[in-house]
C-alpha positions, -999 to +999 in steps of 0.1 A: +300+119-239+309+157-254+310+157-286+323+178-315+304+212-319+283+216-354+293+252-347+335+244-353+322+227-389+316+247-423+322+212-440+283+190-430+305+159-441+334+165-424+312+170-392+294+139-399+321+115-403+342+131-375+309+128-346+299+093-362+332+082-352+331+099-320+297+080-315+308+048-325+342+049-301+314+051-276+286+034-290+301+004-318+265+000-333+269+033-344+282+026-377+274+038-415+248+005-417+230+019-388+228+056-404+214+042-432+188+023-416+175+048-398+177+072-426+158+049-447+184+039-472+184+003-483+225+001-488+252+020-464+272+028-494+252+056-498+259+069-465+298+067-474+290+084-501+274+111-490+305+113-462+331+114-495+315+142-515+297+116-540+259+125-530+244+152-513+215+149-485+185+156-500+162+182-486+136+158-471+163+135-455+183+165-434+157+166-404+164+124-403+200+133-402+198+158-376+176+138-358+205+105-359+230+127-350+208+144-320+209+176-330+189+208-310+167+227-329+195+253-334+220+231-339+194+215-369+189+249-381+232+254-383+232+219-401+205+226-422+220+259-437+254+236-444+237+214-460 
């Protein structure tokens, strides 16, 4: 599946909700609960939260975001910077 270049995105949320939708078409585990289990978070409405502007990523988390979303080192380095 091609997704969505991180490279067309200066918005990281915009970008996340947009690919986890592209995922999900593909892949329907792919949803907000499964972001935030493998990010570590107990309840996925802090994963929709973080897609509406509410909450940011902290520092620590954006390598387990890039890593969800299977971001390349450069692609983790562009994601990083928008975060």
């Amino acid at each position: 599946m091609k997704r969505t270049s991180i490279y067309n995105y200066i918005d990281y949320r915009k970008y996340l909700r947009e690919v986890q939708e592209q995922i999900k078409a593909q892949k329907p585990e792919f949803t907000v609960r499964y972001i935030a289990e493998k990010a570590g978070y107990k309840s996925p409405g802090h994963i929709t939260w973080i897609f509406q502007g509410k909450r940011n990523i902290p520092g620590k988390q954006i390598e387990k975001f890039a890593s969800i979303f299977e971001l390349k080192k450069k692609e983790t380095e562009y994601f990083t910077a928008l975060v």
